[in-house]
C-alpha positions in Angstrom: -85.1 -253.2 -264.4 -82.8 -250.7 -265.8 -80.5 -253.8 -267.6 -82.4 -256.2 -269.0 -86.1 -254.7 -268.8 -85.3 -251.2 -269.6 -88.4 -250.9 -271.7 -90.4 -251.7 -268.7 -89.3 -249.3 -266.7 -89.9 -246.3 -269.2 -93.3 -248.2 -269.5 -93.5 -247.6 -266.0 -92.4 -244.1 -265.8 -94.2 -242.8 -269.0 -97.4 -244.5 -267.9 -97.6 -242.5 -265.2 -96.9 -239.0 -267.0 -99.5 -239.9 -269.3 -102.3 -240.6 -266.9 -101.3 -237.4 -265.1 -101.7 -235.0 -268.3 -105.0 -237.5 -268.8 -106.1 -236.6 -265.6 -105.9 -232.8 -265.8 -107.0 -232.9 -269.2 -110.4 -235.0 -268.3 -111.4 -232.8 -265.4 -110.5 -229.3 -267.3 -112.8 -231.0 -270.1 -116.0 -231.8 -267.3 -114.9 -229.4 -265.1 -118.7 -227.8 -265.2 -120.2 -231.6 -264.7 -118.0 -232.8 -262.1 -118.8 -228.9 -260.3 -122.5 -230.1 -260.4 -121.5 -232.6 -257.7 -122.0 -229.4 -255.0 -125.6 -229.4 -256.0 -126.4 -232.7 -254.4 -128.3 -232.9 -251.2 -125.9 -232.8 -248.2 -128.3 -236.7 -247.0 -126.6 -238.1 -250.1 -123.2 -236.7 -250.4 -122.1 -236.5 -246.8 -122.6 -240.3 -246.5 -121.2 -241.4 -249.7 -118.0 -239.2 -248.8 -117.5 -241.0 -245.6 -118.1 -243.8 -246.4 -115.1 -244.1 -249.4 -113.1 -241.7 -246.9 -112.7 -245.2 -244.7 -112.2 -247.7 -247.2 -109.4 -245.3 -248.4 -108.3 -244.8 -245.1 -108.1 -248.4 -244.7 -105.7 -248.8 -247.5 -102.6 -246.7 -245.5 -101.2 -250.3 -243.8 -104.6 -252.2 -243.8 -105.1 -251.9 -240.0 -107.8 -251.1 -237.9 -105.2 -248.6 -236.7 -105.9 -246.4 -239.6 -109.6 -246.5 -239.1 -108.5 -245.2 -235.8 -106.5 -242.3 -236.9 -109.1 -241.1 -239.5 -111.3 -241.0 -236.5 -109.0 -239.5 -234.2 -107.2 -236.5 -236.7 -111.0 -235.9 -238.2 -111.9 -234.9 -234.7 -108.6 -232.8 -234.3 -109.3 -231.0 -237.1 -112.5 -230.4 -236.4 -111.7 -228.8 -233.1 -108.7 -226.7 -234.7 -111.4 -225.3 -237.0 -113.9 -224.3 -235.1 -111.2 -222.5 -232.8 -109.4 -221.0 -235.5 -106.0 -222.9 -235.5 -104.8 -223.5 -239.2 -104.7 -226.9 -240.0 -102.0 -226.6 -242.9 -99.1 -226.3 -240.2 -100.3 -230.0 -239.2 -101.0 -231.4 -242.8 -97.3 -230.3 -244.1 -95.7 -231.6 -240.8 -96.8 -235.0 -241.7 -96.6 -234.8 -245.4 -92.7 -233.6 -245.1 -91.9 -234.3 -241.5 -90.1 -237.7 -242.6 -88.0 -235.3 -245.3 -87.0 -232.9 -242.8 -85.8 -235.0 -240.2 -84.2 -237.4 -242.6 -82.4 -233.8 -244.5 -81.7 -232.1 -241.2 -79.8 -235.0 -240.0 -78.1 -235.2 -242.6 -76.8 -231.4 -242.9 -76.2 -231.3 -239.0 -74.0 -234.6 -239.3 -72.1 -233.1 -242.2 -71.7 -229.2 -241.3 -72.7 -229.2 -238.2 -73.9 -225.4 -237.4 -72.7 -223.8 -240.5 -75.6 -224.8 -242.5 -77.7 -222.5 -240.9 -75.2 -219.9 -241.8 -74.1 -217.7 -245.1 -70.6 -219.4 -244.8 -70.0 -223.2 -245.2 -66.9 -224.7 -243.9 -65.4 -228.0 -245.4 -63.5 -228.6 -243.2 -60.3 -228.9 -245.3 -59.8 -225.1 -245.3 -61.9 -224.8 -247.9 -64.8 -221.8 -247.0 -67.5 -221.7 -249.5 -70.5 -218.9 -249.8 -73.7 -220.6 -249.4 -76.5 -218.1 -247.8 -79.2 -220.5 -249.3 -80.8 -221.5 -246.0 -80.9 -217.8 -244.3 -82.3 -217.0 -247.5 -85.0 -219.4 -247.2 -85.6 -218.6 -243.7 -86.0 -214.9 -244.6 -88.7 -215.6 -247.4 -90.5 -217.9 -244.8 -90.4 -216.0 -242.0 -92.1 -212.8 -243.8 -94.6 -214.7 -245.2 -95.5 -215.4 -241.9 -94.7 -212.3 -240.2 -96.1 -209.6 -242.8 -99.5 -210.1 -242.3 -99.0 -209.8 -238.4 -97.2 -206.8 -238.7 -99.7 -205.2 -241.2 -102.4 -206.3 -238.5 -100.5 -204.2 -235.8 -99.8 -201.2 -237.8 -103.3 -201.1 -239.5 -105.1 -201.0 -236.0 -102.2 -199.0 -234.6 -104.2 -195.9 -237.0 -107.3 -196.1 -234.9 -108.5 -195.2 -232.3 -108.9 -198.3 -230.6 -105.4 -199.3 -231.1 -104.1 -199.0 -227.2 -103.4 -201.5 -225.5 -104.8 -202.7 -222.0 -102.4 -204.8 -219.9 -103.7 -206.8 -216.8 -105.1 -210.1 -216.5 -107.4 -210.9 -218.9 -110.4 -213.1 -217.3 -112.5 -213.1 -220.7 -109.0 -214.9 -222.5 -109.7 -218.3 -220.5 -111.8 -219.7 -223.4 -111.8 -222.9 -225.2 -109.0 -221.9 -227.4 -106.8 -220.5 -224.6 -107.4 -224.2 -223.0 -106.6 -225.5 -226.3 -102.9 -223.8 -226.2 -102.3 -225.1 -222.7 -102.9 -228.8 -224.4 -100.7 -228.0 -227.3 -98.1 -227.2 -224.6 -98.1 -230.2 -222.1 -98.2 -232.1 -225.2 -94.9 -230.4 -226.9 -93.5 -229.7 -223.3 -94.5 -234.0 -223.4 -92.5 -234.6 -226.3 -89.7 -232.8 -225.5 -89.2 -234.5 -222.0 -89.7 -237.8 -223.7 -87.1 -237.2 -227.0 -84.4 -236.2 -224.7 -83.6 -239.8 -223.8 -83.1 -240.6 -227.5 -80.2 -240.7 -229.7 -79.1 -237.3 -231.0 -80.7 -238.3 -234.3 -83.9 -239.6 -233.3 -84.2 -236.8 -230.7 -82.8 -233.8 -233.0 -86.2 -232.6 -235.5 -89.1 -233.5 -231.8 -86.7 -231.2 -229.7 -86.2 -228.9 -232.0 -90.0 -229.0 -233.6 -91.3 -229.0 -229.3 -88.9 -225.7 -228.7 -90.0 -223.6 -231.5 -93.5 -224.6 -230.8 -93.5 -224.1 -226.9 -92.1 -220.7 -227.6 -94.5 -219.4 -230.0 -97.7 -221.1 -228.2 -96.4 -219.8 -225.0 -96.0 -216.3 -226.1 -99.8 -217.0 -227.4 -100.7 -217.8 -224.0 -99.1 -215.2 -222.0 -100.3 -212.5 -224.5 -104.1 -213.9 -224.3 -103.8 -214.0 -220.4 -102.0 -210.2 -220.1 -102.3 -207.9 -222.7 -106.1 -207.1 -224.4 -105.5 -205.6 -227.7 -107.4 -202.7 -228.8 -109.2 -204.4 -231.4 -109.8 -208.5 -231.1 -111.9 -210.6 -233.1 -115.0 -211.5 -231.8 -116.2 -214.3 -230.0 -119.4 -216.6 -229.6 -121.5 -216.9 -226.6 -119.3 -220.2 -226.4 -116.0 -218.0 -225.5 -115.6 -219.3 -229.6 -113.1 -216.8 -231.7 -115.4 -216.0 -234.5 -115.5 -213.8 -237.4 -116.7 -210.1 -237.9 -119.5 -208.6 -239.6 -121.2 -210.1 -242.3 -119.4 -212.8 -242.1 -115.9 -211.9 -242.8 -112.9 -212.2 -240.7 -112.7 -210.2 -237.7 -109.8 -207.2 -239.2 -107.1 -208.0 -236.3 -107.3 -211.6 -237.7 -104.4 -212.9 -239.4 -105.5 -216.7 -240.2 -104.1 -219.0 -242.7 -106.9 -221.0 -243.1 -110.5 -221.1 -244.2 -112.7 -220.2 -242.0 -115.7 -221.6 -240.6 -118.5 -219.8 -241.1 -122.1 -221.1 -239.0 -124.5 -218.1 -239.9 -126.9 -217.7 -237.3 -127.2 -221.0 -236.0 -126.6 -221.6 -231.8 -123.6 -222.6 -230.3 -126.4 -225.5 -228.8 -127.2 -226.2 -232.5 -124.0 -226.5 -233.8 -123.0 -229.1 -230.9 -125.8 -231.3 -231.1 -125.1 -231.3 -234.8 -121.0 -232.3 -234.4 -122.5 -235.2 -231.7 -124.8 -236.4 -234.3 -121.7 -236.7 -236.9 -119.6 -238.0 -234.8 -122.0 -240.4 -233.7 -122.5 -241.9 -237.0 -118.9 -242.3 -237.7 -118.5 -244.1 -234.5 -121.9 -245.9 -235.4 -120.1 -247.4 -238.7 -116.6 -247.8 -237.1 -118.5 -250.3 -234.4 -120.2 -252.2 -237.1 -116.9 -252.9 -239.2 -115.5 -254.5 -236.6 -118.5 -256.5 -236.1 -119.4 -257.3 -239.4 -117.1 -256.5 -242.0 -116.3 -252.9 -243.5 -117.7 -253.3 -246.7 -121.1 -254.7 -245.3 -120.6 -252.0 -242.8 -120.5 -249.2 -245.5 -124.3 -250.1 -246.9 -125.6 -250.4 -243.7 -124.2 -246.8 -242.6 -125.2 -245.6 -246.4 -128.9 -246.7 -245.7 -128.9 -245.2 -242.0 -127.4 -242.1 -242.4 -129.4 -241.5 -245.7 -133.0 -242.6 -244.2 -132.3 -241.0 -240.4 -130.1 -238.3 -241.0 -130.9 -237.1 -244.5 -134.4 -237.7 -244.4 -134.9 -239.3 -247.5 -137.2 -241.4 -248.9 -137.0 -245.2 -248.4 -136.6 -245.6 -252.5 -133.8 -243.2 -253.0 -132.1 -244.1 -250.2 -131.9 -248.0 -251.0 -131.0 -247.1 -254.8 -127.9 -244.9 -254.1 -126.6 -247.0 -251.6 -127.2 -250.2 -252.8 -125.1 -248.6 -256.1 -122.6 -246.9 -254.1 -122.0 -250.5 -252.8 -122.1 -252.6 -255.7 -119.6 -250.1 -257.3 -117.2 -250.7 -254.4 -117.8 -254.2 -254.0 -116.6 -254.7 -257.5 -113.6 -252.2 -257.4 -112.3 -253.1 -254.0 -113.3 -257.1 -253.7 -113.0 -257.8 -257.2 -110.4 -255.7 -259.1 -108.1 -254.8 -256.3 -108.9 -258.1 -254.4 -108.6 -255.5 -251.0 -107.7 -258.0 -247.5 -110.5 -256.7 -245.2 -110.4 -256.6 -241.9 -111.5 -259.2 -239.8 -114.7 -258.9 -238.1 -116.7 -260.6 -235.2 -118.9 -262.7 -238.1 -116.1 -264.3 -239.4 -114.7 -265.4 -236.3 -118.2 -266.6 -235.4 -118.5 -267.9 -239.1 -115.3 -269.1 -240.3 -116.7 -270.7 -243.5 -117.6 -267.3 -244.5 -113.7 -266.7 -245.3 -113.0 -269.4 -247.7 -115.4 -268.2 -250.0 -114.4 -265.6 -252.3 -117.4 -263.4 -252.8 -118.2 -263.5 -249.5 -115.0 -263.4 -247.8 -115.6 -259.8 -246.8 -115.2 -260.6 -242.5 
């Protein structure tokens, strides 16, 4: 490719550079129209979202195991929400976890300890100035540590700001639990990682001891020490946020937050059951009959039963919804679906192209 079919791979490189400056240029140009999408009722939207979240899902290694982890991580990151635990921590972990391991490694193998330090030794006598990592750590760690400290110092001018220190019954909430899980599960990892190589085992020991440090200072401070200003929580023992809606001012969260109105702790249950129950609805009849033909019968239940809508628009959107997938997916990208229950029961079904969809 970079011999004899150079002009390929600048076809290659440039075609993507294009599309990109396309892209942005396209949705500055409708940005107004495509914002219109937020005015659609929540019967339509929510199902059409979910139901291209799966087929895209699907296209990680075209298992059902991916199905599984869109099932799994949607509810993890429900529940991290509606306790209050950012979820960008867990997005970059997996987006750059594979980097830093694979770059830590490396650094560890080839300076050992000095690359965490402002002086980098060769090893040939050679001692070079490099403060480039503490610097880094410096600018990360008072991004993080600002806000918390502003926090403290702001409610350290009130009148409220003393502390009470004792056991704390009213800390043994949901999201106190929630910390004891994320510990076992580090304090888990780390047990398990020590059997490992030193470079399998290096970024999960390290990753399990920084996080069983900070959640365990979480927990002991939730348990023992009552500040004198805490963010309120729901009837539900549910950190929620102050008045009017905004976050409660000892808050430091680095995510958005959830915010419910007026409705019931009951209400807001029954409602994440009903979700959840759908998703599972259309994850049970992929593997019976096929995603795709899975994806118009969940678009026509969710729409008629959930959304309420009328029987007309109901069958229109999803019947185009589907047609427009069946056409991308089957046709154009010619997408290996997962095998379901028909075509085991119906084996013809899969040597015919259109309908090879089980």
């Amino acid at each position: 490719m970079l011999t004899k079919n150079l002009d390929v791979t600048y076809t290659l490189v440039w075609s993507v550079a294009i599309a990109n400056i396309l892209g942005a240029g396209i949705c500055f140009t409708f940005a107004n129209q495509l914002a219109k999408v937020a005015l659609i009722r929540i019967g339509i939207l929510a199902p059409a979202v979910l139901a291209i979240t799966y087929v895209g899902a699907f296209q990680g290694s075209r298992q059902w195991g991916d199905i599984y982890a869109l099932l799994i991580f949607g509810l993890i990151g429900w529940i991290m929400k509606r306790l209050r635990w950012p979820r960008p921590p867990l997005i970059l972990g997996f987006v750059l976890g594979g980097l830093v391991e694979r770059y830590m490694f490396i650094s560890t193998e080839r300076y050992g300890a000095d690359w965490l330090w402002i002086w980098r030794d060769f090893g040939d006598g050679n001692v070079v100035f490099a403060p480039y990592v503490p610097i880094i750590f410096a600018v990360t760690l008072y991004g993080v540590l600002s806000p918390i400290i502003r926090g403290y110092m702001k409610r350290a001018k009130t009148a409220k700001a003393a502390s009470k220190f004792g056991f704390q019954k009213e800390a043994l909430n949901p999201d106190f639990f929630f910390a004891i899980i994320l510990f076992a599960l580090f304090a888990t990892a780390f047990s398990i990682a020590s059997t490992w190589e030193f470079g399998a085992r290096l970024i999960p020991q390290v990753v399990s001891i920084a996080a069983m440090i900070f959640i365990g200072w979480l927990i002991l401070s939730a348990m023992f020490v009552a500040p004198g200003e805490k963010a309120e929580v729901d009837a539900d023992g549910i950190p929620g946020r102050g008045e009017g809606g905004a976050p409660a001012q000892s808050d430091v969260h680095f995510d958005i937050s959830a915010d419910y109105g007026d409705l019931p702790g009951p209400e807001i249950t029954k409602r994440v059951i009903s979700y959840f129950a759908w998703l599972l609805f259309f994850f049970g009849a992929s593997a019976v009959i096929g995603l795709l033909p899975a994806m118009f019968v969940f678009l026509v239940g969710y729409m008629r039963f959930e959304g309420k809508e009328r029987w007309g628009i109901t069958l229109i959107v999803s019947a185009a919804i589907w047609l427009v997938s069946y056409f991308l997916f089957h046709w154009l990208l010619i997408i290996p679906w997962p095998q379901a229950l028909v075509g085991d029961w119906f084996p013809g079904l899969r040597t015919i192209p259109w309908a090879n969809l089980f």
